[in-house]
Steps between C-alpha positions, in 0.01 A plus 500: 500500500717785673280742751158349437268608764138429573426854345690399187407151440123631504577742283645283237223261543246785448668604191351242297156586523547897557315716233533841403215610641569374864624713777736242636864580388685184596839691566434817667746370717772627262377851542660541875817655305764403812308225668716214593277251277537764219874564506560109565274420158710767301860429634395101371392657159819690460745234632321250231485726207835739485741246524313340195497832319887574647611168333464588169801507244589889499345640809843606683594611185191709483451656815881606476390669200161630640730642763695660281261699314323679797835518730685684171694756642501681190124541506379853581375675755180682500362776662231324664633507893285773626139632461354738374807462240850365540641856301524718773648871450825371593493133537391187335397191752486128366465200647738204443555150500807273380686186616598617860225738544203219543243718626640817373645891544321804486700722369550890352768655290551843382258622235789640229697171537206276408415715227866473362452093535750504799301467789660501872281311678490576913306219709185639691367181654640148455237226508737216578633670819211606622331176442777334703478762752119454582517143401183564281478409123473900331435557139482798408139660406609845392523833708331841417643805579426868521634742275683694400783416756403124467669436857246421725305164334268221600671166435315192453602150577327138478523205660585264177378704287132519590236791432478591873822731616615675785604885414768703705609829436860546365772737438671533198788727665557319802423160296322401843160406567346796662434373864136463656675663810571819313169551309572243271193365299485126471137265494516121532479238269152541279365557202496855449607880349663798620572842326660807669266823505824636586819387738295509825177342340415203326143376384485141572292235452534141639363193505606432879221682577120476366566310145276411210372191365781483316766532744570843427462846686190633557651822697689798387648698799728801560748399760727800596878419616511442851175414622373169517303339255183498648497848518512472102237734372222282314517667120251185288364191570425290249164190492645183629361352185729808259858341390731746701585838552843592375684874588681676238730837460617662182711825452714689777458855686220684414417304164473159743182337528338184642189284437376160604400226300191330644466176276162374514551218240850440345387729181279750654541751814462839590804729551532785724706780522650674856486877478663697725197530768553154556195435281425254221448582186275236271679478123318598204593105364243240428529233754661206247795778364867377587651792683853570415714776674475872537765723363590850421610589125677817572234670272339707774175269541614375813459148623305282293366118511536262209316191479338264278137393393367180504185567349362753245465840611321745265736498216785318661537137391613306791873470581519886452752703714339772622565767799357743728650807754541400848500848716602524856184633630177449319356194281716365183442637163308313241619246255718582216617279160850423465535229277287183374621204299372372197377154489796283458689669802522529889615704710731327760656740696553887570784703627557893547801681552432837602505608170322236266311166501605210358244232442614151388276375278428117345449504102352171406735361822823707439656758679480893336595794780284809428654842659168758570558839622226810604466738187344775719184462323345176703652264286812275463765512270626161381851373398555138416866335673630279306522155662620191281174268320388203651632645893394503842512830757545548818462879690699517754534791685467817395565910671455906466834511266297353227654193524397136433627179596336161298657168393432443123530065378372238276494115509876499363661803642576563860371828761658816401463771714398898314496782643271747275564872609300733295337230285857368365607174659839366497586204660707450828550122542390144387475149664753213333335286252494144578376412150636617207159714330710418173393103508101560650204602267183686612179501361211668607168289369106516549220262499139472568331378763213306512260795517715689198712733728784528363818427761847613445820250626845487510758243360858510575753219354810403376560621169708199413210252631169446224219252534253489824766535834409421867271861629515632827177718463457772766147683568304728761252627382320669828487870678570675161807422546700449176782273410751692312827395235729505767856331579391152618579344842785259509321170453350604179862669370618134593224370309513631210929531537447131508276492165143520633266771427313728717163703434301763702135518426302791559191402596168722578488558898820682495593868353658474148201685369394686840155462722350360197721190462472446836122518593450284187584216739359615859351271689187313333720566175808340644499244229597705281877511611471159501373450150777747420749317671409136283461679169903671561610188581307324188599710291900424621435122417266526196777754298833269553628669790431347781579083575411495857414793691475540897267847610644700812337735686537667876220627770231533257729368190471169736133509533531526089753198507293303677182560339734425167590169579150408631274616196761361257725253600574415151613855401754507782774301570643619807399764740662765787232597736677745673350661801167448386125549606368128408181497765323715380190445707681683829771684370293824630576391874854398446737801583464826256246291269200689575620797378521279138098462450494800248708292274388148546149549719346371822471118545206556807326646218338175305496681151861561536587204621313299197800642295757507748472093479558469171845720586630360790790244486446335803134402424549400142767199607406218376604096548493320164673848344857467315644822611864640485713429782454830608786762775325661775675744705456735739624705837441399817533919556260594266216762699342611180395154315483194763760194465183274523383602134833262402456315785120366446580447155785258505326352787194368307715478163662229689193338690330475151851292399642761250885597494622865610821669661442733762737750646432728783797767625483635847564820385432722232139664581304494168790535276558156598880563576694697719832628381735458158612167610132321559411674196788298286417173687158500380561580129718207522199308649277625170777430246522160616143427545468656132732243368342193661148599402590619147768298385882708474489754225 
């Protein structure tokens, strides 16, 4: 046996009699993410299992086409480059990758020529060079920059594509870092959040300094140009037991203002507003309310902050927008009503445009775009946009002019990017199809889960297939975070190109129907999603459309897949565990996990453990089980959800004698992969694994 140690043979022979109760983890090795012992175990796992997975009939073929797809050069580009928004008064900033630009450009063109669709794009800062230059893997982690002039920015880059960056100050003139010698602002490589109080002051907050828990910030400073940073004025410091402390600024000139977002859990804080004494202003929200932005609607009521509820207030169902003033001097105003959803919707996301709000809003899981304006009485005024049925939004950016930028698609048709000026949108550009929508069918369905809730899915399929196909069933269901009817990633166009079917279940734990749908499944209710998950995918086999099916799910949609294959191994054939949590008994001291005990709870605390057992992958293994061959994968980069979930798992998978892959990129940080080309590799990986586990389509 390859790179058996002492430490690992008494592991293994420990396994045997190791019970969920006991302490004793018998690979905790695994968890030292680049220690030599680690790195040799996974560089075995990957040489044994990709070539396997490579070797299948097709996969060239497939990653060529994977390629393809995301490397299109006829795909669009957004206006997503710069923070606070990429449409600045006379600009638009994106950020691009294609076949010779691996790591990417950031980029700008004039405002009228990518409003005519005829952008002229000028390079700001190309990754490629300066990766070669400083011989240091960048990705790019976005850059914000102060308005209106949008020229002087902070730009953030990552090693590989993890959470931690390093942030330098840059000019979009000059297209030149700004340098440390000249006043330049730049802060090493941490996890951590800057925001200019204006261009000789930023509020930062770092976790090179005192950090939570959770690996987070627990400082917020004001560090003026010039001086050194531990002269930084102390502004908030947070409990070392509180998730973070994050620094935000909204608005420009006089109408600018900034708070600071202490998190104490991961869904409740307190928020705090910096006047112009240098004081801090307490909010008027309840601590569990999901601050938004602050904007000014050109209506004379000056700045104002827009946010939603998580509970009940008063009247206010929860997942109601609501807002409040936010003066210079003096304490906010009190709470005001802007608009609550009925029952069957959400509200996903909010934008404002100097003029109006739009609010994007989920109607039994599809997309409707609601335009609300001030009608100088203390109310709103609301216009519906049209948006095609059965679609999925994105708000992109959005400025004074009244003008918004969002992405409208379905299952079958492709990105197009509107711009909606006054409330009418009209649209500026569209990404290629790669399937025909002509030849796919999409359904939306509902079942009931075992307690009666009743749980809306997707089901997209050839129109010229009938009878149960092979699924490729995709869930989340976690943060209230909902899984839309968007344009699907390139293994599952292959898929279902190829004849298979693909479904999207929206389970309780994530946002389709707002707070409610998603604290239906917190912690000691976590079952729930589960239950929803197995009645979806019962409900695919027991009506004819599903032959075999395979469940895939990422970060927390891995925790799902691997509690899915564990409680029913005869409901799932196949299963992508993709950068999961699967030990769920420490996942609260492994990187940013302990700022995830609000969703799943505390595993020191016995009564929260008791159900955290019956959830967590690792611990429910079994030998004498029949389980799929299930795919495992990972990033060696990941900061935010440790490698040695996937690692610990297809370690004891394979000491208990059951079959796995396992793949593990160097790069990639928690999205797993690190540029277009890593991206296309591994849907090749999943489209072959799909056809050895599920038969070809």
């Amino acid at each position: 046996m390859p790179y058996v140690t002492l430490r690992r043979l008494a592991a293994l022979l420990a396994l045997s009699c190791w019970p969920m109760s006991a302490p004793a983890d018998p690979f905790l090795w695994l968890e030292e993410v680049e220690g030599p012992e680690a790195l040799a175990w996974v560089r075995e796992r990957n040489a044994r299992f990709l070539p396997e997975l490579e070797a299948t009939p097709g996969f060239a073929t497939w990653r060529e086409r994977a390629q393809a797809m995301l490397e299109d050069p006829r795909r669009m580009a957004l206006p997503t480059g710069a923070q606070p928004t990429g449409l600045a008064a006379d600009r638009v900033f994106n950020f691009w990758r294609d076949e010779r630009h691996v790591r990417g450009l950031w980029r700008a063109s004039a405002r009228a020529d990518y409003e005519a669709g005829q952008p002229q794009w000028t390079t700001l800062l190309d990754l490629d060079r300066l990766a070669e230059a400083e011989g240091r893997n960048w990705q790019w982690a976005g850059a914000l920059c102060l308005p209106p002039a949008f020229q002087r920015c902070l730009v953030r880059l990552s090693v590989g594509g993890r959470d931690a960056v390093e942030v330098r100050e840059f000019d979009t003139r000059t297209k030149q870092f700004v340098p440390q010698a000249a006043g330049g602002f730049a802060l090493g490589e941490a996890k951590q959040q800057a925001a200019f109080v204006h261009a000789d002051l930023l509020m930062v907050a770092t976790a090179s300094g005192p950090s939570t828990t959770s690996g987070y910030a627990r400082e917020v400073r004001l560090w003026t140009r010039g001086t050194p940073w531990s002269e930084a004025r102390l502004l908030l410091q947070a409990d070392e037991t509180d998730m973070g402390v994050w620094p935000m600024a909204f608005g420009e000139a006089e109408s600018r203002r900034h708070v600071i977002d202490r998190r104490i859990t991961f869904f409740t804080g307190r928020l705090y507003h910096l006047m112009a004494d240098w004081t801090l202003a307490p909010s008027p929200l309840p601590e569990d309310a999901d601050f938004r932005f602050i904007a000014t609607l050109g209506d004379g009521q000056g700045p104002r902050a827009f946010a939603l509820l998580r509970s009940p207030l008063g009247p206010l169902p929860a997942g109601s927008l609501v807002a409040y003033a936010v003066p210079n001097v003096g304490r906010p105003g009190p709470l005001e009503p802007v608009l609550s959803p009925n029952d069957r919707q959400a509200i996903v996301d909010v934008a404002a445009t100097g003029q109006a709000l739009y609010v994007h809003l989920l109607d039994d899981v599809a997309a409707r775009l609601v335009r609300l304006t001030p009608d100088g009485r203390g109310g709103w005024n609301r216009t519906d946009v049209a948006v095609p049925e059965l679609s999925s939004l994105t708000l992109l950016a959005a400025d004074a002019k009244d003008t918004l930028a969002f992405t409208v698609s379905s299952f079958v048709e492709p990105d197009r990017l509107m711009l909606a000026r006054g409330g009418t949108p009209r649209e500026v550009a569209r990404n290629p199809a790669h399937v025909d929508p002509a030849t796919l069918a999409v359904e939306r369905r509902f079942t009931r889960s075992r307690d009666g809730t009743r749980v809306p899915f997707f089901v997209v399929r050839p129109k010229a297939r009938s009878g149960p196909l092979p699924t490729l069933l995709f869930a989340y269901g976690g943060f209230e975070i909902p899984l839309t009817p968007a344009y699907p990633p390139p293994e599952a166009l292959m898929w279902v190109e190829a004849g298979g079917q693909y479904a999207v279940a929206n389970i309780r734990g994530g946002g389709e129907y707002g707070p409610r749908w998603h604290q239906a499944a917190l912690r000691a209710k976590r079952q729930r999603a589960y239950d929803d998950l197995h009645a979806v995918a019962r409900a695919l086999k027991r009506t004819g459309l599903a032959s075999r099916l395979a469940i895939h799910g990422r970060s927390n949609g891995g925790l799902l897949a691997g509690v899915a294959f564990t409680q029913r191994p005869d409901l799932y054939d196949a299963a992508l565990v993709g950068v999961p949590l699967a030990d769920m008994r420490r996942y609260h001291r492994l990187l940013a996990g302990a700022s995830w005990m609000a969703e799943y709870g505390n595993p020191d605390d016995p009564a929260d453990w008791a159900f955290l057992a019956r959830i967590s992958p690792y611990h429910n293994l079994r030998a004498g089980v029949r389980y799929p061959r299930v795919f495992l994968y990972t990033s060696t980069k990941d900061d935010r959800v440790h490698p040695a979930h996937a690692r610990k798992m297809a370690a004891r998978l394979e000491a208990l004698g059951h079959p796995y892959y396992y793949y593990e990129n160097v790069d990639g940080g928690h999205a797993g992969v690190a540029n277009l080309k890593e991206q296309a590799y591994r849907a090749a990986l999943f489209r072959a694994y799909l056809e050895r586990e599920l038969g070809r389509p």
